[in-house]
Structure formats: structure tokens, C-alpha cells
C-alpha positions as CSV (number, residue, x, y, z in Angstrom):
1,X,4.0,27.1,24.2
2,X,5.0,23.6,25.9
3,X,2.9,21.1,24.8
4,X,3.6,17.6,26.8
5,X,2.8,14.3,25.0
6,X,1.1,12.1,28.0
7,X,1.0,8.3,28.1
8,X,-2.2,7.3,29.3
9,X,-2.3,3.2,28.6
10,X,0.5,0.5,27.6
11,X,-0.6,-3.7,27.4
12,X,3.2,-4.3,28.3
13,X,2.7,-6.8,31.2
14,X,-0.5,-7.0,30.2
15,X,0.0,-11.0,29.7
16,X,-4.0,-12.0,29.2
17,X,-4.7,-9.4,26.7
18,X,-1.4,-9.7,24.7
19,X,-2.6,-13.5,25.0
20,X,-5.9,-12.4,23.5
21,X,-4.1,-10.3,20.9
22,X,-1.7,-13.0,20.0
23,X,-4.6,-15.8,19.1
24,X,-6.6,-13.0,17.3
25,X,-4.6,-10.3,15.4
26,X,-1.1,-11.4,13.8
27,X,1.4,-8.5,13.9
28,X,2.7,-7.6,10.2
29,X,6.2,-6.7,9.3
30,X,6.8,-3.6,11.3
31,X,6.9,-0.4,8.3
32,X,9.8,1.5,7.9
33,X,10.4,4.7,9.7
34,X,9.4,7.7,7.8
35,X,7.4,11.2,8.1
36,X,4.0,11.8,7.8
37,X,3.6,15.9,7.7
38,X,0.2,17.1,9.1
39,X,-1.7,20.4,9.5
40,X,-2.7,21.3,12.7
41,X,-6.5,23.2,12.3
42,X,-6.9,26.2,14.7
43,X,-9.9,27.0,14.1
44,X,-12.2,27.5,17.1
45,X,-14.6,24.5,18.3
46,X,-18.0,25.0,19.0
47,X,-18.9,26.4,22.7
48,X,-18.7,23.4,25.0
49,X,-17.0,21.2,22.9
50,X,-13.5,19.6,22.5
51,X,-11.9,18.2,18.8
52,X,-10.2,14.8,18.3
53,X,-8.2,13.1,15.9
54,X,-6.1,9.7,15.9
55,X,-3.3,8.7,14.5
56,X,-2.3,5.2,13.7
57,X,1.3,4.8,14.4
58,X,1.9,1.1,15.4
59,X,4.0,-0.2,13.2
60,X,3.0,-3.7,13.0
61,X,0.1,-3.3,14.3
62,X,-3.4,-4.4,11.4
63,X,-5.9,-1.5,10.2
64,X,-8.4,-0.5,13.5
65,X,-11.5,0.9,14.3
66,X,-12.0,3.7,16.5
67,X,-14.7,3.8,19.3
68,X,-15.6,7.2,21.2
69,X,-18.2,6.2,24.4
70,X,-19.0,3.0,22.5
71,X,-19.9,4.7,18.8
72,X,-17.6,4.0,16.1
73,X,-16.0,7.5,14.9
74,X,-13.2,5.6,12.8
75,X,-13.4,2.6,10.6
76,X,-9.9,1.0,9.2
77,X,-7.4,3.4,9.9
78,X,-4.1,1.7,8.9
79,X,-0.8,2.8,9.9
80,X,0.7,6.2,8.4
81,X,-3.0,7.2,8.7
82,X,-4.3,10.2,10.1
83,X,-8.2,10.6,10.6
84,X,-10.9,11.7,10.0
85,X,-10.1,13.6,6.7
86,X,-13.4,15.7,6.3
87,X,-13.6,19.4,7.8
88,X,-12.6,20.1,10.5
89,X,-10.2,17.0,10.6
90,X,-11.2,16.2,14.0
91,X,-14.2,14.5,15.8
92,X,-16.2,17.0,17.9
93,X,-17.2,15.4,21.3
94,X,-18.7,17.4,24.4
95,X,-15.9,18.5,27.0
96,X,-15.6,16.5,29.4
97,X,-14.1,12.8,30.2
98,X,-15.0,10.1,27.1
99,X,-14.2,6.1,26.9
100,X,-11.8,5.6,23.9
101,X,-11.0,2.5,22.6
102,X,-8.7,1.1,19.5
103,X,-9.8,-2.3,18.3
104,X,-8.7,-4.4,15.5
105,X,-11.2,-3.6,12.5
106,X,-14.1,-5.3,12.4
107,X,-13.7,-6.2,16.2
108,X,-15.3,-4.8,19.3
109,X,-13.3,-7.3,22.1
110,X,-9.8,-6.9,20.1
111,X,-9.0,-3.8,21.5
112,X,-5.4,-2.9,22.6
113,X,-6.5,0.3,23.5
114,X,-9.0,1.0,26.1
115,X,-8.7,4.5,28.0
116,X,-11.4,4.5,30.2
117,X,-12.1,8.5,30.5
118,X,-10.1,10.9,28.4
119,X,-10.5,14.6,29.9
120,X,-10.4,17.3,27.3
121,X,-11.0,20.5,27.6
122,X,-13.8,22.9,26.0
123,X,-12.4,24.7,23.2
124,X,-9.1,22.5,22.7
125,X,-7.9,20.0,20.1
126,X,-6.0,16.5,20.7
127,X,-4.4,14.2,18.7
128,X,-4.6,10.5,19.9
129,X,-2.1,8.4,18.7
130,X,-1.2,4.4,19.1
131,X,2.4,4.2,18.9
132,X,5.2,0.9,19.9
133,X,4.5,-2.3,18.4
134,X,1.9,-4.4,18.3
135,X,3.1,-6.3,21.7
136,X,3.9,-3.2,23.5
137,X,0.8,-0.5,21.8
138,X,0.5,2.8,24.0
139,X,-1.6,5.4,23.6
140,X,-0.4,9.2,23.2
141,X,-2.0,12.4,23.7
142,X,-1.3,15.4,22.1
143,X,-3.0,19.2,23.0
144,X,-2.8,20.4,19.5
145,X,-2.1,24.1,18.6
146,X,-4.3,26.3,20.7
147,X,-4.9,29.4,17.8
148,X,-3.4,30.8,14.7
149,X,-0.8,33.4,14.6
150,X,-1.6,35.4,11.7
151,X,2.0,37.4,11.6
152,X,3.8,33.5,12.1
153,X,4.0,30.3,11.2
154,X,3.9,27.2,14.0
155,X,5.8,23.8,13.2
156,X,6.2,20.7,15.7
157,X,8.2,17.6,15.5
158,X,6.9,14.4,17.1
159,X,8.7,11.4,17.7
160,X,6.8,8.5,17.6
161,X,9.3,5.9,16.6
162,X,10.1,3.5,19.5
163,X,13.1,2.3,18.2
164,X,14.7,5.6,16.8
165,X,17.2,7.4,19.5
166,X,16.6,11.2,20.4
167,X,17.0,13.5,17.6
168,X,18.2,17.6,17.4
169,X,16.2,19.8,15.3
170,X,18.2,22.6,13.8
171,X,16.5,25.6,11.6
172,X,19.0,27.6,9.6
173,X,21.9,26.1,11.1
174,X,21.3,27.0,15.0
175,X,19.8,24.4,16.5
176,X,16.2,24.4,18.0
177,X,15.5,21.5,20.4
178,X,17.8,19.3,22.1
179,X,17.4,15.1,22.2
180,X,13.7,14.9,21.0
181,X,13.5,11.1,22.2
182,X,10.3,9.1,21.8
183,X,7.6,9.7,22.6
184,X,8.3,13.3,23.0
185,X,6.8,16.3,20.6
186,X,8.7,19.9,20.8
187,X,6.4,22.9,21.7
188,X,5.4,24.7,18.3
189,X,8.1,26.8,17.1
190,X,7.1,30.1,16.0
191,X,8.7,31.2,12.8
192,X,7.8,34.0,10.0
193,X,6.3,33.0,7.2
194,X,9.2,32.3,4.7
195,X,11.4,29.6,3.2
196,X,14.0,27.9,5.4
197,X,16.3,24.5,5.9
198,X,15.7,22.7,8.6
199,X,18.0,19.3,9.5
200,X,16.8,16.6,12.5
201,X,20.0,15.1,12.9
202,X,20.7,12.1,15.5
203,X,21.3,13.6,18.9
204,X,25.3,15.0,19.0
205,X,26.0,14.7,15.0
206,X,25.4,17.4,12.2
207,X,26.1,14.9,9.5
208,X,23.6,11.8,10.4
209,X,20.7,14.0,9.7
210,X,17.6,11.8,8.3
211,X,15.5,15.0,7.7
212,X,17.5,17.7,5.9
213,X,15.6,20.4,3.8
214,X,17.6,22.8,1.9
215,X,14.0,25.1,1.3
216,X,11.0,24.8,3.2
217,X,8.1,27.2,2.5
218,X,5.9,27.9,5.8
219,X,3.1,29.6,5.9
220,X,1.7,32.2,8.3
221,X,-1.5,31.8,10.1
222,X,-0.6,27.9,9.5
223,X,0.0,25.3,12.0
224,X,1.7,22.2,10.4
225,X,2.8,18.7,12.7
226,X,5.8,16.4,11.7
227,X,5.5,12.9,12.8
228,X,8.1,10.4,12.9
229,X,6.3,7.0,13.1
230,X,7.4,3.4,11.8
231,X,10.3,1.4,12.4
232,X,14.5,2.0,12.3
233,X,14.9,-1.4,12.8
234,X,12.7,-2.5,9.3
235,X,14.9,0.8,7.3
236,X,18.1,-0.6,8.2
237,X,17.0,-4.3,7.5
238,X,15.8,-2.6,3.3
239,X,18.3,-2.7,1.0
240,X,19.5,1.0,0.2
241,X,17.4,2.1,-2.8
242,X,18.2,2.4,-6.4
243,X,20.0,5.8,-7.8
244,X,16.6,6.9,-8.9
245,X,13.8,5.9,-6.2
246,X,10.1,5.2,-7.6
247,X,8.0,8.0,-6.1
248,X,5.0,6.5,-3.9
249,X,1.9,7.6,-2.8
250,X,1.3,9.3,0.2
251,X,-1.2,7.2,2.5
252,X,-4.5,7.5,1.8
253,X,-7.0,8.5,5.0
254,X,-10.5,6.6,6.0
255,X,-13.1,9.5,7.1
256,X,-15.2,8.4,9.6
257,X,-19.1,7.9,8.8
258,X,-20.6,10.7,7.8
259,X,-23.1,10.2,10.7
260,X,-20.4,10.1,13.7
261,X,-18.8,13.9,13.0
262,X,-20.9,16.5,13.9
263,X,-21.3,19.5,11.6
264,X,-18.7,21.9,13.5
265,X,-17.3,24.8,11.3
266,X,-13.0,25.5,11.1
267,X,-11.1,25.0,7.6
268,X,-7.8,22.9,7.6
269,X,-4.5,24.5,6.3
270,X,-2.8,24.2,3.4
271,X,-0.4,20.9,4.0
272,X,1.1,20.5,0.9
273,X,4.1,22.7,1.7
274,X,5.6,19.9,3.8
275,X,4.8,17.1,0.9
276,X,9.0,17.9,0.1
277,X,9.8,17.3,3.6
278,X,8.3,13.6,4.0
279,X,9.6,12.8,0.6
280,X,13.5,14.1,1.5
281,X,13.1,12.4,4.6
282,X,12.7,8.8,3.3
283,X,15.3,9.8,0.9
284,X,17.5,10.8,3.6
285,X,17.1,8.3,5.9
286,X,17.8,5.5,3.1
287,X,21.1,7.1,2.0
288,X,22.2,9.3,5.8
289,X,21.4,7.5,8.4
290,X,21.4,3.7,7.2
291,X,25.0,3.0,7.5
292,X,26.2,5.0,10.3
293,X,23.4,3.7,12.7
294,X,24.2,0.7,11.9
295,X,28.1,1.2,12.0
296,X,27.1,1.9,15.6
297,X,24.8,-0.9,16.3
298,X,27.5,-3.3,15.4
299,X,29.7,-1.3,17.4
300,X,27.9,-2.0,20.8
């Protein structure tokens, strides 16, 4: 399955509305690149109707609201986010084309994102994502996994980091995708439900590898998502962590109101399983790729 990401919007030229922006929203110190695992629900949506989700992944960018044809469906989603959170994990709207817009919480004119008509399809699921910095904030759409595969597992890698170069994905030591650059997702890779080590490694090494997991238990019938989002530029300007890191929390997720998500019926997966993957990939990327990225940066 090829799954394309499609940029539908940028504000890059945009000079009145980054003007706008710039007297009304202050951009924060862009977060630090990092992985924020996912799963992907395949279960069916109801007969004429199409699921959404959003991801925040603007790295500087404040918390926003979401608005679908002018309703809010999304209040304070900050970045790392993922939303809504409540079965099914995605908005049900009616097939067709719909007015999305991302606006700075608590705002209905501060919106960096306006997309006029999104089509989507009856039966299908999207992810919507804001990804770049503040200055530069794009939307990206994603056609999310079509239908479980009882006898397999599916796993996707999405690179939303602006400012990260393309990436090889290798699974049990043969490598699976080729210079994943941004903003580029692979198709889902089928694989049997069972435990294997997977490396993303910068594009032409097999030692700078910023995701490298020894044992990784998949699931079948499961569909999971990987998203790199944040900044390369904000890891490499941290100081390299202490011999034993302090664990942190995993972003918390804003539902929407309980009155914008209509009752439609599917059960997320089990996500947990990749919980070891985002944590070895901060780790990773602090002590792997720090230094020889920016060997190279100083190099050019």
C-alpha cells in the first residue's frame, strides 16, 4: 500500500498573515526532535462517512484549536499531541469536501491554517497534521491504514521534522525504505506479528541511527504510526544528558468536546508496545546522532 503525504497549504510568502501572526502569537523555543508512536484504528466508519484526526507538530508553534466547517472539534492541542483521544480516535464528518482551520487557542482570526475544502473519502481515515515552524506552518494529510490484517502486523514511519535530513529504515538488518525525507511517510510495512529490531539510521550510515530497537513486539491485526516531529536544530543546541536520564511523561492528549464527535463505533489498538521505541529514540538521538550531525554541520 503507497500511502502519499500531500501538502495542501504553507503561509511561506504569506507576508500579511505571518504579519498577523507575528503581532498576535509569539513563537516558543522550537522542542526537540523526538517520536511520538501512534496506533492507527481500522475499524470501519459508519456508511457515508470519513474519520479525522490532527496532529500538532509545529514545533514552536502555541497550543491551537481545531475548527471542522466552522465547529470547534479540538480545543488546546499542543505540540507532541495527537487528538481526539476518545473512541474511535478520530472525528467522524460526512464524506465529502469540509473547511479546516488551525487557530491559535482561544482565537477564531489567528489561524495559520485554513484549508478551504478537504475531500475525504466515505469509509477512509486521515490524519491532519501542522508541521514546519511557526513562520513557515504547513498542513499534511495522511490516508491512514485502510483495514486490519488479522495474520500481520502494519508499521509506518513519518517524518515530520523540517530540519532532520532523510532517514533509512532497516528491520532485522536489511533495510526497508530508502531516504525518508520530510515530509514523507513510508507505505505500511507488513510484518508478522513477532519481536524485531528495527534501526532509522541517517540516510547512507548504519552507525548514526537515532532510532535503534534491539526487540520490538508488534502485534497482528494492529496498525501502529511512528512520527518524527520537533526540532534537530533545538537537540543539538541541549547539552547531552546525564548517564542516567529522568524518565518523562509522555504528552498528555485534549479530547475534543464531548458534543463535537459523533457516537461512531471502532476500538483503538493496543499502543503501548511502541512506548520502548519513543523512549530509545530520545535516548538515541541524545547520545548517536548529536555529535556526528553536528561534526558534519561544522563541516559544511
Amino acid at each position: 500500500m503507497n500511502l502519499n503525504v500531500r501538502r495542501l497549504a504553507s503561509l511561506a510568502g504569506a507576508a500579511a498573515m505571518l504579519a498577523v501572526l507575528a503581532g498576535n502569537v509569539a513563537a516558543a523555543s522550537p522542542a526537540k526532535l523526538q517520536a511520538l508512536p501512534a496506533t492507527d484504528n481500522t475499524g470501519t466508519p459508519a456508511a457515508g462517512t470519513a474519520w479525522i484526526r490532527v496532529l500538532h507538530a509545529s514545533p514552536d508553534a502555541p497550543a491551537v484549536d481545531v475548527y471542522v466547517d466552522g465547529a470547534k472539534a479540538i480545543t488546546g492541542l499542543a505540540f507532541g499531541q495527537i487528538a481526539p483521544a476518545a473512541a474511535p480516535g478520530y472525528v467522524p464528518v460526512p464524506a465529502g469536501n469540509h473547511a479546516i482551520k488551525v487557530c491559535a487557542t482561544g482565537s477564531t482570526t489567528v489561524c495559520p491554517i485554513d484549508v478551504p475544502a478537504l475531500a475525504v473519502a466515505d469509509g477512509k481515515r486521515y490524519t491532519i497534521a501542522a508541521t514546519n515552524v511557526l513562520a513557515q506552518i504547513t498542513a499534511q494529510v495522511l490516508e491512514d491504514a485502510a483495514a486490519p490484517n488479522a495474520g500481520m502486523a502494519q508499521v509506518r514511519v513519518v517524518h515530520f521534522s523540517a530540519d532532520t535530513p532523510a532517514v533509512d529504515v532497516y528491520v532485522n538488518g536489511a533495510k526497508a525504505v530508502t531516504a525518508l525525507a520530510y515530509p514523507k511517510a513510508t507505505g505500511y510495512l507488513p510484518l508478522a506479528g513477532a519481536d524485531y529490531a528495527i534501526k532509522v539510521c541517517a540516510t547512507g550510515s548504519t552507525t548514526v541511527c537515532p532510532i535503534d530497537v534491539p526487540k520490538l513486539t508488534l502485534a497482528n491485526g494492529t496498525a501502529y504510526s511512528v512520527f518524527a516531529v520537533g526540532s534537530l536544530d533545538a537537540l543539538l543546541a541541549t547539552p547531552a544528558p546525564s548517564a542516567t536520564p529522568t524518565p518523562t511523561e509522555a504528552p498528555s492528549v485534549t479530547p475534543p468536546p464531548t458534543d463535537t464527535v459523533a457516537g461512531a463505533t471502532g476500538t483503538p489498538g493496543n499502543g503501548l508496545v511502541l512506548v520502548v521505541l519513543a523512549l530509545v529514540f530520545i535516548a538515541a538521538l541524545a547520545f548517536g546522532l548529536a555529535r556526528p550531525l553536528a561534526a558534519r554541520r561544522a563541516r559544511r
